[in-house]
PDB file as gemmi writes it, atoms N, CA and C in Angstrom:
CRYST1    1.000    1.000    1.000  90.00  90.00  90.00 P 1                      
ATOM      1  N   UNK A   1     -29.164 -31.459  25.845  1.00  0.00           N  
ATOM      2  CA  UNK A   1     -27.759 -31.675  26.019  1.00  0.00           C  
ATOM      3  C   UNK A   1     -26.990 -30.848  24.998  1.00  0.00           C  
ATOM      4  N   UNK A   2     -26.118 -30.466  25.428  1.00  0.00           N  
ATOM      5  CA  UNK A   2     -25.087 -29.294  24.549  1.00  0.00           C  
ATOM      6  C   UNK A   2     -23.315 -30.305  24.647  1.00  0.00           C  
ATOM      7  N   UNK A   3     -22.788 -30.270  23.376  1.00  0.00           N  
ATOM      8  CA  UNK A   3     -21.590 -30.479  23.759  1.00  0.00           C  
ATOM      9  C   UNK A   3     -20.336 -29.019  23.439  1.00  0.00           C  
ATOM     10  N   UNK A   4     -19.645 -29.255  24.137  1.00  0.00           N  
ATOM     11  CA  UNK A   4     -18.623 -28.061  24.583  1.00  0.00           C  
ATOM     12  C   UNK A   4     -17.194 -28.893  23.328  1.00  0.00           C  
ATOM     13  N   UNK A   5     -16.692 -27.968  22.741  1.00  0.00           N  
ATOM     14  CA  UNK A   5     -15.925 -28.479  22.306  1.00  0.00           C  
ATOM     15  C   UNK A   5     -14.654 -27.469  22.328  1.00  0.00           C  
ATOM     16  N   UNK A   6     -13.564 -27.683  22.562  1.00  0.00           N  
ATOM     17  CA  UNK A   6     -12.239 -27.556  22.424  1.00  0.00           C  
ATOM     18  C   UNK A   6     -10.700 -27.719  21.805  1.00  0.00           C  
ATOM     19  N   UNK A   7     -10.365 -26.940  20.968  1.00  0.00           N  
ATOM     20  CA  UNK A   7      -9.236 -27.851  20.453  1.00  0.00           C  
ATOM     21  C   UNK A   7      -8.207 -26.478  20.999  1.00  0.00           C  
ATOM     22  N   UNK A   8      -7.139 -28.022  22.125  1.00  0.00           N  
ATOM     23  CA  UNK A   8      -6.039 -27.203  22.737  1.00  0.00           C  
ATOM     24  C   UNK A   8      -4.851 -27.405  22.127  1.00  0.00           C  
ATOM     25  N   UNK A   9      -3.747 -26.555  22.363  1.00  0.00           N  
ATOM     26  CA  UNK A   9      -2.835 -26.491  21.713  1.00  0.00           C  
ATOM     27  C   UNK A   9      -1.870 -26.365  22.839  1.00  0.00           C  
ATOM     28  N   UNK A  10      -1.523 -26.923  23.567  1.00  0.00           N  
ATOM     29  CA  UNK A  10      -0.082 -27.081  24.271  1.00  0.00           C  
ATOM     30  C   UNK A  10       1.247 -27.020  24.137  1.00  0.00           C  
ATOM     31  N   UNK A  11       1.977 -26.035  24.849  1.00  0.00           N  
ATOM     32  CA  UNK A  11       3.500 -25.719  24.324  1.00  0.00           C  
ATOM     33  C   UNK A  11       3.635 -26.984  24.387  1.00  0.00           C  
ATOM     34  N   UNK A  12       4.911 -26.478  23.335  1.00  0.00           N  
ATOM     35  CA  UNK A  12       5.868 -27.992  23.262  1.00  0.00           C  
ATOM     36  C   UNK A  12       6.643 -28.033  24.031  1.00  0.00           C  
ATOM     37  N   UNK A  13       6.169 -29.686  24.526  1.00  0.00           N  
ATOM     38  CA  UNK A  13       7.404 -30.199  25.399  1.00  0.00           C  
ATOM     39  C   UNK A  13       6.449 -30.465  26.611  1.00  0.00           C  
ATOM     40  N   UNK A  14       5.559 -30.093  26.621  1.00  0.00           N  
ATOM     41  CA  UNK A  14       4.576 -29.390  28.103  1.00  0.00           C  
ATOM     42  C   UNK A  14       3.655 -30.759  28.442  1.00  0.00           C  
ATOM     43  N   UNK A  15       3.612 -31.630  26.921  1.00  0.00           N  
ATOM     44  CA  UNK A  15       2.385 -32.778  26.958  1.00  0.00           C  
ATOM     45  C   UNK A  15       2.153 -33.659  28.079  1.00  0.00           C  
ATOM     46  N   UNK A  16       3.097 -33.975  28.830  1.00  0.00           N  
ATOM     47  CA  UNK A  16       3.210 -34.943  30.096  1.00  0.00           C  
ATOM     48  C   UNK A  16       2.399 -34.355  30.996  1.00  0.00           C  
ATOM     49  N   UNK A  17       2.766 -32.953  31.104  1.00  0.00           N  
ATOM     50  CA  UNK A  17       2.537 -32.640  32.400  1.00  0.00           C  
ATOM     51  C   UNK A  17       1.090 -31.701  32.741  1.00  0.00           C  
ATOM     52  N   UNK A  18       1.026 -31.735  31.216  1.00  0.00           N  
ATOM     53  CA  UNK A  18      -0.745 -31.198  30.488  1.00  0.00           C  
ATOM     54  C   UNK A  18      -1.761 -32.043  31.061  1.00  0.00           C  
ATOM     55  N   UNK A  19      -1.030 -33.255  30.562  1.00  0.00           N  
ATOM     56  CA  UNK A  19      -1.855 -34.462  30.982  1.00  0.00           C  
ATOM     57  C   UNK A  19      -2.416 -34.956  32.217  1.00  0.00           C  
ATOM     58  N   UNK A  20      -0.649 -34.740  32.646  1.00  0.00           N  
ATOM     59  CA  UNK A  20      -0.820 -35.324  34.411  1.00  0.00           C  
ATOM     60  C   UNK A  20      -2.345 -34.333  35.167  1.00  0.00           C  
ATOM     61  N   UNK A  21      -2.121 -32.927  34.625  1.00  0.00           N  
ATOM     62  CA  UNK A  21      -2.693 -32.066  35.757  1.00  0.00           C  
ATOM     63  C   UNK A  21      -4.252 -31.958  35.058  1.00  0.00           C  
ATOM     64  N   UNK A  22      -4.411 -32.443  33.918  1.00  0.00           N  
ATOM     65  CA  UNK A  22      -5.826 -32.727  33.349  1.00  0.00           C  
ATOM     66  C   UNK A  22      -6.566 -33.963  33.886  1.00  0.00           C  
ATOM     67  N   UNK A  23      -5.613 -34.699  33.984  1.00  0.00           N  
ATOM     68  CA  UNK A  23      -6.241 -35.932  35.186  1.00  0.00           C  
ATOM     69  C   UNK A  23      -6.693 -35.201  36.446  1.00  0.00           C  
ATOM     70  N   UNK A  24      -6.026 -34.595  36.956  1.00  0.00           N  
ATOM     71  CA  UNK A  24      -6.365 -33.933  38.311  1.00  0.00           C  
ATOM     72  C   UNK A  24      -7.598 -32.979  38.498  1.00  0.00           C  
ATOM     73  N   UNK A  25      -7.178 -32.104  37.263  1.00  0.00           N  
ATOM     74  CA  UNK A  25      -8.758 -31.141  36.979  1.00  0.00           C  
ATOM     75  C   UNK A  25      -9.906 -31.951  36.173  1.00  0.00           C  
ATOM     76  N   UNK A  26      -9.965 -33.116  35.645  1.00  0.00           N  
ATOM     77  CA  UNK A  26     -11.108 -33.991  35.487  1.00  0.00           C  
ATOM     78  C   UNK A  26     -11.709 -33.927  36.625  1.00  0.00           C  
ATOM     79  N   UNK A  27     -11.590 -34.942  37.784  1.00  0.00           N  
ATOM     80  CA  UNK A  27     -12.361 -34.719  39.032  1.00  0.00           C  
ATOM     81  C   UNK A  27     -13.130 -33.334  39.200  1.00  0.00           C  
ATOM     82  N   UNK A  28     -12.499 -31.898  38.621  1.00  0.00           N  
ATOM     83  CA  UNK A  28     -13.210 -30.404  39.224  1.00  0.00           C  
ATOM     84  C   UNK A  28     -14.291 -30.427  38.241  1.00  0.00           C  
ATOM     85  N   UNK A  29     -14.362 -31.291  37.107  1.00  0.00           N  
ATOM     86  CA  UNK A  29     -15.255 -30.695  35.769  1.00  0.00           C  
ATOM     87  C   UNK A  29     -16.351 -31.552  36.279  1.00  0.00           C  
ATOM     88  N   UNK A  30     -15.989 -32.724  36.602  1.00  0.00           N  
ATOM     89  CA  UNK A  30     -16.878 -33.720  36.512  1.00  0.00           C  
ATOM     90  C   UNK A  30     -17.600 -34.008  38.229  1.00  0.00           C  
ATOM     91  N   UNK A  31     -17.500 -33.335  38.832  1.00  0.00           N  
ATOM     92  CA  UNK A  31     -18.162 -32.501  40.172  1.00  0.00           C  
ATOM     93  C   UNK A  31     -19.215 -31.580  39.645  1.00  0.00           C  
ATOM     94  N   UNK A  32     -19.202 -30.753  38.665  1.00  0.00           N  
ATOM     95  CA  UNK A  32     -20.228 -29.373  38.569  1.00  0.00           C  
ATOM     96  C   UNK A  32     -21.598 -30.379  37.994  1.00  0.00           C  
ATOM     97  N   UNK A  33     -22.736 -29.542  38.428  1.00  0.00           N  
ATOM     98  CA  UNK A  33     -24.308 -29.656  37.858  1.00  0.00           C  
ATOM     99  C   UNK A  33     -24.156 -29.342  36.399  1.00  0.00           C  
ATOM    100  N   UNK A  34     -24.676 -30.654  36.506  1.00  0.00           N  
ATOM    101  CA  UNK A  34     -25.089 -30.580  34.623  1.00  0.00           C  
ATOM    102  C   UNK A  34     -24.056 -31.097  34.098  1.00  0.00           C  
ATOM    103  N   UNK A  35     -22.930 -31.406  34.558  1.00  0.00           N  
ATOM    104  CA  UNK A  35     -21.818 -32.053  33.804  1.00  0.00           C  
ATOM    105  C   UNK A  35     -22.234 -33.555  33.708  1.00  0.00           C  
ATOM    106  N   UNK A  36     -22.145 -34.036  32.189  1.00  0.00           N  
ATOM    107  CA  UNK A  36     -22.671 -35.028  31.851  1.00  0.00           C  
ATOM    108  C   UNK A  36     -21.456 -36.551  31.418  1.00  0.00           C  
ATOM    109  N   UNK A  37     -20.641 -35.781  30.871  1.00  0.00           N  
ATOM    110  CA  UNK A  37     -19.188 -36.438  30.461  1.00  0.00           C  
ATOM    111  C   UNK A  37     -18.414 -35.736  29.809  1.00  0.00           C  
ATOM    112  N   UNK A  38     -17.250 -35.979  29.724  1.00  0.00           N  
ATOM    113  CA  UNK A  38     -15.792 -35.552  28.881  1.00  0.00           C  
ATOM    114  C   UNK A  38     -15.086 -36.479  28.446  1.00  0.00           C  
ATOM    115  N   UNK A  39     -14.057 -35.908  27.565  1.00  0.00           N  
ATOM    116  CA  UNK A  39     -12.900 -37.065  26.894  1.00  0.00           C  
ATOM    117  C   UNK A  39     -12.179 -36.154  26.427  1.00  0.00           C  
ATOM    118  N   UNK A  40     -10.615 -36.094  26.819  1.00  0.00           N  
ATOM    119  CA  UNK A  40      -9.977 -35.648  25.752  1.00  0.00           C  
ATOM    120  C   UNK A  40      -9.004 -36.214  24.869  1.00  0.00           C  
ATOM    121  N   UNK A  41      -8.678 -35.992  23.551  1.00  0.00           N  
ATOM    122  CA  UNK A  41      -8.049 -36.493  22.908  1.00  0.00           C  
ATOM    123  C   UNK A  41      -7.094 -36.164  22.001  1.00  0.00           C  
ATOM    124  N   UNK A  42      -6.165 -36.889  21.951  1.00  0.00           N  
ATOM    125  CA  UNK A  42      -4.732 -36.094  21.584  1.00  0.00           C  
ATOM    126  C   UNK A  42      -4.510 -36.603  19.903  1.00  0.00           C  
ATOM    127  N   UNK A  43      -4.108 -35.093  19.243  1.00  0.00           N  
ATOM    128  CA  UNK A  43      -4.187 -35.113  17.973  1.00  0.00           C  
ATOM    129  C   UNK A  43      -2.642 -36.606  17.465  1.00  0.00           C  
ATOM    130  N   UNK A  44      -2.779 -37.277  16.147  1.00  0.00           N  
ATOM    131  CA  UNK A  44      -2.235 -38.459  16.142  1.00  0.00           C  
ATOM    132  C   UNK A  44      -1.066 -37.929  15.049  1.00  0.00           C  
ATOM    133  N   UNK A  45      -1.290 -36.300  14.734  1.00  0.00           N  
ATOM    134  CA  UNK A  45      -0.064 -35.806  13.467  1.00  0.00           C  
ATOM    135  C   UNK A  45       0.145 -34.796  14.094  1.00  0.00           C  
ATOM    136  N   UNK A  46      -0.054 -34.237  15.419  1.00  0.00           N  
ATOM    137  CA  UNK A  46       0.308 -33.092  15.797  1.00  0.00           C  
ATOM    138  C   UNK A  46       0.402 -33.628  17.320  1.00  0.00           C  
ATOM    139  N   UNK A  47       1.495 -34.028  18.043  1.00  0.00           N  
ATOM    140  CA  UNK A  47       1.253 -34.149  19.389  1.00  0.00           C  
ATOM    141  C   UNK A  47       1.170 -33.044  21.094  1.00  0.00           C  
ATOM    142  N   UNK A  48       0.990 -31.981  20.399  1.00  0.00           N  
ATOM    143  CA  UNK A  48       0.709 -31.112  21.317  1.00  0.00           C  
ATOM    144  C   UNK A  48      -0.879 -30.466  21.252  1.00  0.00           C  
ATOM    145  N   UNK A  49      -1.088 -31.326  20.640  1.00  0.00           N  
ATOM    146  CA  UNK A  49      -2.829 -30.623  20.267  1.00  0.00           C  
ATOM    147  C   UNK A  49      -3.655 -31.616  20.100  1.00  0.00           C  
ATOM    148  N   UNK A  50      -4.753 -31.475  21.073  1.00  0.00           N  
ATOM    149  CA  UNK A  50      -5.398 -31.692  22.350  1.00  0.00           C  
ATOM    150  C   UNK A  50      -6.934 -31.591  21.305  1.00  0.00           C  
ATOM    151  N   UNK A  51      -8.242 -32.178  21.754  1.00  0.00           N  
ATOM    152  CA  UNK A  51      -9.325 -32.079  21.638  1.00  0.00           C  
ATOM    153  C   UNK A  51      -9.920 -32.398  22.806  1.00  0.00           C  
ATOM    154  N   UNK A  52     -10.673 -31.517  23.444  1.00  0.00           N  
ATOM    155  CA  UNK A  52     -11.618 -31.481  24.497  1.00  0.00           C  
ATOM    156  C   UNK A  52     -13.155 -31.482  24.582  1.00  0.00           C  
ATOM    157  N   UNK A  53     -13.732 -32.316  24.462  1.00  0.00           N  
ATOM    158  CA  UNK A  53     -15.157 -32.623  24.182  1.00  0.00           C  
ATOM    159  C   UNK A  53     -16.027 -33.139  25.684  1.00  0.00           C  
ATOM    160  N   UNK A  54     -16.760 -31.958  26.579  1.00  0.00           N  
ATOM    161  CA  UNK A  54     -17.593 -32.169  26.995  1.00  0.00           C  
ATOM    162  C   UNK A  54     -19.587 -32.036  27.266  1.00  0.00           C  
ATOM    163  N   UNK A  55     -19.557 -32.913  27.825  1.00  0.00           N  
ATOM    164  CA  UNK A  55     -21.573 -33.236  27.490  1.00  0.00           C  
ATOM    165  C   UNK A  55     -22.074 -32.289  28.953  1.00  0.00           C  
ATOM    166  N   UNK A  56     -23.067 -31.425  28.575  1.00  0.00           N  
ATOM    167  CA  UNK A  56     -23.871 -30.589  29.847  1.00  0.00           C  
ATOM    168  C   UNK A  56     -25.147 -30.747  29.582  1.00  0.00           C  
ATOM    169  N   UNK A  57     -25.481 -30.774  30.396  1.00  0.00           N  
ATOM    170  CA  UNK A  57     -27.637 -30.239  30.433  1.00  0.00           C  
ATOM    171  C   UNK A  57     -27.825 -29.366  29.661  1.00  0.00           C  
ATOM    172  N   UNK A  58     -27.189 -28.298  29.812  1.00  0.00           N  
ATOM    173  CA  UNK A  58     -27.788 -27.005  29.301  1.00  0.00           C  
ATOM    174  C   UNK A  58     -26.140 -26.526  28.874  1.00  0.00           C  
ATOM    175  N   UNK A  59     -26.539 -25.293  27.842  1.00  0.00           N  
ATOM    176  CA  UNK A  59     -25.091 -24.645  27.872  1.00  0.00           C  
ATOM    177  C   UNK A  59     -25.423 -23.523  29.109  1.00  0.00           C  
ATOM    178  N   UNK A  60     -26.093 -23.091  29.811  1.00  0.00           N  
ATOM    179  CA  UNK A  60     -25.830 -22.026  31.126  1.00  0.00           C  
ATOM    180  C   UNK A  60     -25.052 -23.068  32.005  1.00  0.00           C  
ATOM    181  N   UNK A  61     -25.217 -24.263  32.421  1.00  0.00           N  
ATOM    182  CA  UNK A  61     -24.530 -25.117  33.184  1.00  0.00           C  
ATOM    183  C   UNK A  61     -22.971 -25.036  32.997  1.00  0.00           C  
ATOM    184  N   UNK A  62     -22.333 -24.933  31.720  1.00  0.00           N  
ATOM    185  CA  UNK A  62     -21.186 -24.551  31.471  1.00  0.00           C  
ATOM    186  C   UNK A  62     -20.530 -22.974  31.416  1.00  0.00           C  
ATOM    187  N   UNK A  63     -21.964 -21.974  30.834  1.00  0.00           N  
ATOM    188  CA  UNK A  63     -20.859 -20.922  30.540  1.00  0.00           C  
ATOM    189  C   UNK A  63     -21.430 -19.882  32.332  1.00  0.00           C  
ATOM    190  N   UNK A  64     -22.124 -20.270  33.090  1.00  0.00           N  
ATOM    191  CA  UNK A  64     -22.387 -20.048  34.005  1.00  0.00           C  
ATOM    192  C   UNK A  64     -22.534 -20.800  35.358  1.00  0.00           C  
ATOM    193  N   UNK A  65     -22.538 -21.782  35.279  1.00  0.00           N  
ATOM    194  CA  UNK A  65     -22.116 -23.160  36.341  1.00  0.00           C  
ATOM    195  C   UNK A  65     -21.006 -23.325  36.711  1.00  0.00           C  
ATOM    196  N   UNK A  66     -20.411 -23.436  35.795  1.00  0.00           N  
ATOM    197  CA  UNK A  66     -19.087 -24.060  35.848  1.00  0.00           C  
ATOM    198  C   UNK A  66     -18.127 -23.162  35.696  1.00  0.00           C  
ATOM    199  N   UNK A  67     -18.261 -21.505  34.768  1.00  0.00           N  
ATOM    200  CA  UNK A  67     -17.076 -20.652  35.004  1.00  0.00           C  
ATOM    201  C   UNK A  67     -17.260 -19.544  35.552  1.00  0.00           C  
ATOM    202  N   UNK A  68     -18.199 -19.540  36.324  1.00  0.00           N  
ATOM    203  CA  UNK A  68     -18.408 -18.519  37.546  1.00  0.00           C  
ATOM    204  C   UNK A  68     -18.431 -18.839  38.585  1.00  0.00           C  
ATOM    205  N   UNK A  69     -17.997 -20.440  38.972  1.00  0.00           N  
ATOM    206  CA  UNK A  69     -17.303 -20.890  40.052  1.00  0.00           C  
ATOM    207  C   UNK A  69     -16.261 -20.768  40.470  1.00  0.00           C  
ATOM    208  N   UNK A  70     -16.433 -21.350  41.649  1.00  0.00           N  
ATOM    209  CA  UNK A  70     -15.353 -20.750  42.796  1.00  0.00           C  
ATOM    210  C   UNK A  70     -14.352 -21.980  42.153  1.00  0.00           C  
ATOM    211  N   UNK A  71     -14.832 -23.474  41.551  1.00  0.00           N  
ATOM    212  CA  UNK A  71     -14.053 -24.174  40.880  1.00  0.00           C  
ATOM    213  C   UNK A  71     -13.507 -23.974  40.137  1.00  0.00           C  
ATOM    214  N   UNK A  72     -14.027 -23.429  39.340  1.00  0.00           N  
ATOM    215  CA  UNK A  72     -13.373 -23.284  37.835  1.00  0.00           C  
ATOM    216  C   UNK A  72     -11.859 -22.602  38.168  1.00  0.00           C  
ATOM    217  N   UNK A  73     -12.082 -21.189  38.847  1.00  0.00           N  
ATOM    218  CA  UNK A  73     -10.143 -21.014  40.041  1.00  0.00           C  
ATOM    219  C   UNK A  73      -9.325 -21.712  39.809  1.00  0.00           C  
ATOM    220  N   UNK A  74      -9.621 -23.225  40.233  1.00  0.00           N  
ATOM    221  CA  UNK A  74      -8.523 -23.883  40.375  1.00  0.00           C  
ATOM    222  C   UNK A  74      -8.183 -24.831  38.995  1.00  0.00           C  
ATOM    223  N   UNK A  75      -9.729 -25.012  38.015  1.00  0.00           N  
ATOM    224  CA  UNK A  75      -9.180 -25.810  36.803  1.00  0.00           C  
ATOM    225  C   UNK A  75      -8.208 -24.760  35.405  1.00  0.00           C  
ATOM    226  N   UNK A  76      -8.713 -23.093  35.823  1.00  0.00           N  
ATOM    227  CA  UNK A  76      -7.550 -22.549  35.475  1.00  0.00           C  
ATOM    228  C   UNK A  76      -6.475 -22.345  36.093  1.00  0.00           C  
ATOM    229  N   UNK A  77      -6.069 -22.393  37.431  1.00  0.00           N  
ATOM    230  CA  UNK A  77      -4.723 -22.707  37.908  1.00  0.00           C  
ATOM    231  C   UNK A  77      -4.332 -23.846  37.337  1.00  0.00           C  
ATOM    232  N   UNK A  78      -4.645 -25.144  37.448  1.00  0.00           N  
ATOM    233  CA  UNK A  78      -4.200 -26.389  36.711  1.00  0.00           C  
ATOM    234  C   UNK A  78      -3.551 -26.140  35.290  1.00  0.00           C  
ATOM    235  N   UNK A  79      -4.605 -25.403  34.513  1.00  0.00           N  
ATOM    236  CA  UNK A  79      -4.497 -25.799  33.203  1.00  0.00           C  
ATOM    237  C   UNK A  79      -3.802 -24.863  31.846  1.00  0.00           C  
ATOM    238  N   UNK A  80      -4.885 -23.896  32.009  1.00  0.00           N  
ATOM    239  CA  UNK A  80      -4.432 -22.696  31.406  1.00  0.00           C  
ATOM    240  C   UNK A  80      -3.230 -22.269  30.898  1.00  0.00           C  
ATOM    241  N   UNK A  81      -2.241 -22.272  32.446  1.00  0.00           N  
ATOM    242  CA  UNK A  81      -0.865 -21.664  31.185  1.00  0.00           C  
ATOM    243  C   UNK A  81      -0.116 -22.891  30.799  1.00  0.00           C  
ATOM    244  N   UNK A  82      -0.721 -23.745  30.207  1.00  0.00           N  
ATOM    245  CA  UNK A  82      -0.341 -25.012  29.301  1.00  0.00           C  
ATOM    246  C   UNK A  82      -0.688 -24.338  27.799  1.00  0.00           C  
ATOM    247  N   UNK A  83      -1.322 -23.935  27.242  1.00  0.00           N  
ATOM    248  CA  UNK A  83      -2.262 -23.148  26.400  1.00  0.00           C  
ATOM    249  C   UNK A  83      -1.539 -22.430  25.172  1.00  0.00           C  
ATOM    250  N   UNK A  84      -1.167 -22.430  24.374  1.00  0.00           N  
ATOM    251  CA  UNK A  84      -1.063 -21.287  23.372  1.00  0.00           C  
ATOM    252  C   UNK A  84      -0.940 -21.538  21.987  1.00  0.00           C  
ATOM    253  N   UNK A  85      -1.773 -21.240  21.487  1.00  0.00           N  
ATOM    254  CA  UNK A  85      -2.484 -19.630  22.360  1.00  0.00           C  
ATOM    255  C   UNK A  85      -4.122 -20.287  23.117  1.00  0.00           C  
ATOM    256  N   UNK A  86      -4.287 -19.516  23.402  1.00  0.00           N  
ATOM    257  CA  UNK A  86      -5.483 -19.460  24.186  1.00  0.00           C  
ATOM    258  C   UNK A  86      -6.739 -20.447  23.563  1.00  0.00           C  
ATOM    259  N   UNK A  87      -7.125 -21.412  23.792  1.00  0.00           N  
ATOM    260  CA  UNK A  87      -8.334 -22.392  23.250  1.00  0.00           C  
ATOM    261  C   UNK A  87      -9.455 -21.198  22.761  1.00  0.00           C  
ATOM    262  N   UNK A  88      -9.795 -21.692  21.724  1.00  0.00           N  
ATOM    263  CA  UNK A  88     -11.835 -21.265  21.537  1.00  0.00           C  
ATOM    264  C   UNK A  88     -12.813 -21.875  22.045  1.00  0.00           C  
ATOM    265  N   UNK A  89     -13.363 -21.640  23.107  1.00  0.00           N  
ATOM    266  CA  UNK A  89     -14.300 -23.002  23.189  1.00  0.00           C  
ATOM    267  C   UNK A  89     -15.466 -22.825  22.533  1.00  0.00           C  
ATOM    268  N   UNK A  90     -16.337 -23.465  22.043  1.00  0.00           N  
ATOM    269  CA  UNK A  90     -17.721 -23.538  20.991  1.00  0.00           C  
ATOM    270  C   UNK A  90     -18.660 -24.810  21.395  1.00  0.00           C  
ATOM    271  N   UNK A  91     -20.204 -24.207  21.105  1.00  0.00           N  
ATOM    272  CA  UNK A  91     -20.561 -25.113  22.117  1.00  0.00           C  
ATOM    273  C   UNK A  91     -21.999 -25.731  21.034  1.00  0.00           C  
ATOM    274  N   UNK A  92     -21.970 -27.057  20.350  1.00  0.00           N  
ATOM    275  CA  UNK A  92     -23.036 -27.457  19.796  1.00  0.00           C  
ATOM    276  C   UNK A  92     -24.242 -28.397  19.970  1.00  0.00           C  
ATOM    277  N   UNK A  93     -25.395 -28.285  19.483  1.00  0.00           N  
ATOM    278  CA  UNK A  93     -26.325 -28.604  19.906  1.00  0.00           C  
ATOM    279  C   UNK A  93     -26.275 -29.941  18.512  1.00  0.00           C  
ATOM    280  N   UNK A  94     -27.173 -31.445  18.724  1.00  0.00           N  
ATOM    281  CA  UNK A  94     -27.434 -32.378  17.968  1.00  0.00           C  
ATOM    282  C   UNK A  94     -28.579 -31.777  17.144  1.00  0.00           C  
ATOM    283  N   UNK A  95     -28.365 -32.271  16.102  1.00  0.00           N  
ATOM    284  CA  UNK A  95     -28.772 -32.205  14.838  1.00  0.00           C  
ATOM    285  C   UNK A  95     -29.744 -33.325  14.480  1.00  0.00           C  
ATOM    286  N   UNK A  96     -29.626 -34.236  14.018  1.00  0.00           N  
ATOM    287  CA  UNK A  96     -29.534 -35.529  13.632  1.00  0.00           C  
ATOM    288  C   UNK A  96     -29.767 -36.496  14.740  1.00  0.00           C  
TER     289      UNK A  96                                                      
END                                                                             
């Protein structure tokens, strides 16, 4: 298991509607092979910034499953130009 991690940064003002359409693209993430779980969570001193933490089988399940799909299309139509700047995503393995 690999977790995917994310920290987004959403224009301001944008948070509602970040949200609304992250509800909507949940269902596209959590459809792909190997997708295990997600959560995201919203920073508590910065309210436009976002933490995105999801669980895969493998990391090819994510950086090849899931964004060389014909899905993934539409979870960057959803999401993306919410964004700036642009997320890092980084992807770690358990330790411990």
């Amino acid at each position: 298991m690999i977790l995917e991690a994310a920290m987004l940064q959403v224009k301001p003002g944008m948070e509602e509607d970040f949200e609304e359409a992250f509800r909507k693209a949940s269902g596209i993430i959590s459809s792909m092979r190997g997708y295990i779980t997600h959560e995201l969570q919203r920073c508590m001193e910065e309210q436009e910034k976002y933490l995105l933490l999801v669980k895969w089988e493998t990391l090819e399940d994510h950086t090849v499953g899931f964004r060389e799909s014909i899905e993934y299309q539409e979870w960057k139509k959803l999401l993306h130009h919410f964004y700036d700047p642009f997320p890092i995503v980084e992807h770690f393995e358990k330790v411990l």
